[in-house]
Residue, then its C-alpha position, 0 to 999 in steps of 0.5 A: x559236775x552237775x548239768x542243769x538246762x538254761x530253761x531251769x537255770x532262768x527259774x531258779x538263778x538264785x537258789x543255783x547260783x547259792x549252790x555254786x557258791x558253796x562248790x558246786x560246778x554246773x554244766x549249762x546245756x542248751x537244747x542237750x548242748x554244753x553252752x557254759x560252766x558255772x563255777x565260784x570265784x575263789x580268788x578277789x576280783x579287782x573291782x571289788x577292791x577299794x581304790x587305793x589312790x584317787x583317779x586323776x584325769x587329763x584333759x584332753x586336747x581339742x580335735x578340732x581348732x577354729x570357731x566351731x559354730x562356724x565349722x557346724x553351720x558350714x557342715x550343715x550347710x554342706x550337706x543340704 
């Protein structure tokens, strides 16, 4: 496993993030301190998978009854 400072990680994400692809481990340190561990995916992640059905939404029912123009100018109103 391999270190690498947070400052040398924001210059080159790109080419660090190649080399985790292809296996290797980092250890982020912060100031000499592990902050975090940078490791590849080996497995498919669920949001990269197709949708299998499509997504059905339900209406949602009112918070609140009555003549809301009524209810918004009596709050209005109210906090004058």
């Amino acid at each position: 496993m391999e270190t690498i400072s947070v400052s040398e990680l924001k210059t080159h994400l790109s080419a660090e993030l190649k080399r985790v692809q292809n296996g290797i481990t980092l250890t982020v340190v912060d100031h000499k301190r592990p902050v975090a561990t940078l490791s590849a995916v080996h497995r498919e992640c669920l949001f990269v998978r197709e949708a299998t059905e499509k997504y059905q939404a339900e209406a949602l029912k009112p918070l609140i009854s009555g003549n809301t123009d009524l209810l918004l100018t009596q709050e209005r109103e109210d906090s004058w």
